[in-house]
BAZA-289534 format. One record per residue: x negated, y, z negated of N, C-alpha, C, CB in turn. Coordinates in steps of 0.02 Angstrom, whole numbers, padded with zeros to 5 digits, always signed. Glycine has a CB too. Layout:
BEGIN
XYZXYZXYZXYZ/...
This chain:
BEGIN
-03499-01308+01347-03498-01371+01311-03529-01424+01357-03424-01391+01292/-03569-01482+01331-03599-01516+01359-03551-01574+01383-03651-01527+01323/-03555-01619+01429-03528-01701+01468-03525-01716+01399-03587-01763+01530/-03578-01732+01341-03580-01780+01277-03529-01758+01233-03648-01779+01236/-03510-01679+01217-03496-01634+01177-03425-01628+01210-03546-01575+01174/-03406-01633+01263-03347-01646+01300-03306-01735+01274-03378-01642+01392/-03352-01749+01298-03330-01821+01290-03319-01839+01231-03373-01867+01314/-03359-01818+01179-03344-01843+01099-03287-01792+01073-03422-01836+01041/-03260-01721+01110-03200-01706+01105-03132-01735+01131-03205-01660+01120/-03131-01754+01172-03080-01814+01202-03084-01883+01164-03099-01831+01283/-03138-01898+01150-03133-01980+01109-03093-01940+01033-03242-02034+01086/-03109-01900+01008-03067-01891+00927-03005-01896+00967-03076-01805+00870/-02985-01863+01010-02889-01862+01028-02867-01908+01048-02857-01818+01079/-02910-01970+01074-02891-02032+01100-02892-02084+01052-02930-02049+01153/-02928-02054+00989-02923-02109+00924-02862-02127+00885-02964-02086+00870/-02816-02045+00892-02744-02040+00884-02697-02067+00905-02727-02000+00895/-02727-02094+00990-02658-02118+01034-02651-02181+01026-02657-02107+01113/-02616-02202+01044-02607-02296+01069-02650-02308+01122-02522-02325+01103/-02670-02359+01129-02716-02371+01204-02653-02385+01263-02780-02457+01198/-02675-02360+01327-02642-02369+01378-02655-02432+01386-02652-02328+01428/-02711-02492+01405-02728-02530+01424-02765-02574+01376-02748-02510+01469/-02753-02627+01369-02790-02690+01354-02828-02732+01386-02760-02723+01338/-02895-02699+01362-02952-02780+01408-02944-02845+01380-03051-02775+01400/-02968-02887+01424-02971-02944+01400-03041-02957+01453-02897-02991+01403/-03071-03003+01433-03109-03046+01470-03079-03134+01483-03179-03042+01430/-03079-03150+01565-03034-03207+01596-03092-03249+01602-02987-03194+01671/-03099-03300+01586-03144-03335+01585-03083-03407+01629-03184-03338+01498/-03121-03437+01680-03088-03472+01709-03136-03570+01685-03087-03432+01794/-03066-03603+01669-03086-03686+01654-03086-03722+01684-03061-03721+01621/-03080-03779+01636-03058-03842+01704-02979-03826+01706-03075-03948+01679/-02946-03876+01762-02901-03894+01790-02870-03808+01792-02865-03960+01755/-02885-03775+01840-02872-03705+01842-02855-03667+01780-02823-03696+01885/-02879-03686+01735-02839-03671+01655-02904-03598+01623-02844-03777+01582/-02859-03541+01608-02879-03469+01599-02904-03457+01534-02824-03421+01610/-02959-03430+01519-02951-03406+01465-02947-03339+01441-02982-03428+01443/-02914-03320+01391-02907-03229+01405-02930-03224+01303-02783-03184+01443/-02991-03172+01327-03022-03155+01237-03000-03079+01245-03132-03166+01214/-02982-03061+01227-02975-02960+01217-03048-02934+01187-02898-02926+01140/-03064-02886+01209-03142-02853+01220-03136-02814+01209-03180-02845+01270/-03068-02770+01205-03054-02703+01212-03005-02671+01229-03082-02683+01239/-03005-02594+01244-02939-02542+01248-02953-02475+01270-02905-02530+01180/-02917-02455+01303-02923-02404+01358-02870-02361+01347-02922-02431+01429/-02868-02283+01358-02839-02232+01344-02832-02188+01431-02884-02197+01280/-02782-02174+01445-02781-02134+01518-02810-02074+01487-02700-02121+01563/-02822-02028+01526-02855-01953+01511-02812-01930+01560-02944-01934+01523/-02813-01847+01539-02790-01787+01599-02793-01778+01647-02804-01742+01602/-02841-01806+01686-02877-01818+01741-02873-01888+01776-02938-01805+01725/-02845-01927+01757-02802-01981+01796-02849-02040+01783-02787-01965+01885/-02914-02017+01751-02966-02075+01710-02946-02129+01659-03017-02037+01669/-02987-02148+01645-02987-02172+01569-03035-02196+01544-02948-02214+01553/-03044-02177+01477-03074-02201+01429-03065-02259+01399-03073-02168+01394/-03143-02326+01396-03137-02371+01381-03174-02380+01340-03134-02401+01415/-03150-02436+01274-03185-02454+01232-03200-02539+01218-03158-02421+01185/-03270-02546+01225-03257-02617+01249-03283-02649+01174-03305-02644+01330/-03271-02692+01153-03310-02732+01066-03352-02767+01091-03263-02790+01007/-03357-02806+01160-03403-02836+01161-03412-02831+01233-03399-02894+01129/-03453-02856+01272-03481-02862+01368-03478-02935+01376-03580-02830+01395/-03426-02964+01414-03437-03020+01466-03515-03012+01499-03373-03014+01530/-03515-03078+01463-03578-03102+01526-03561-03139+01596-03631-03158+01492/-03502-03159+01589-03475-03188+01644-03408-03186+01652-03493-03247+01647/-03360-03222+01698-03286-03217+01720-03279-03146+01735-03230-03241+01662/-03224-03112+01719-03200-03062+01747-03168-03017+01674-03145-03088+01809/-03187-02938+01693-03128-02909+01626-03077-02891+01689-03157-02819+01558/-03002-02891+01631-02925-02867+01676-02912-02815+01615-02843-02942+01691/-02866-02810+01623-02857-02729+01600-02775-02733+01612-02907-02658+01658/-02723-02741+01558-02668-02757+01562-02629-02706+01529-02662-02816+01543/-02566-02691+01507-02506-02647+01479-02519-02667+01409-02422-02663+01509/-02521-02643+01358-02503-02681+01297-02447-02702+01285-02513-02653+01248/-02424-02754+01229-02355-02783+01216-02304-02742+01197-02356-02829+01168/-02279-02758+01203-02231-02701+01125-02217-02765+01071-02116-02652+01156/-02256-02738+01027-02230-02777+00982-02156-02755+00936-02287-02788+00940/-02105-02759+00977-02053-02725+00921-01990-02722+00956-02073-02646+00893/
């Protein structure tokens, strides 16, 4: 099996899960004041990796990569 053919077998099983991680992109203001947009979501793998899915690319500030909430 190929890296591509590998990889697009792990993304179907990771479509199932919850994401481990939440991106955001931090964009920093005035008076030290943050801004946080979510970009995306990340899945751990078997291998202590993870798979990320981003909606969009910072052109600038920083991405973080946080726990999700529980909403519940």
């Amino acid at each position: 099996m190929s890296n591509t053919e590998t990889e697009a077998a792990l993304d179907t099983g990771v479509k199932n899960r919850k994401p481990s991680l939440v991106a955001y992109q931090v964009r920093e203001g005035k008076d030290e004041q943050s801004y946080w947009d979510r970009i995306g979501i990340a899945w751990s793998n078997r291998d202590g990796g993870f798979t990320v899915q981003l909606h969009s690319i910072p052109l600038d500030g920083r991405i973080v990569l946080t726990k999700p909430k529980n909403n519940g």
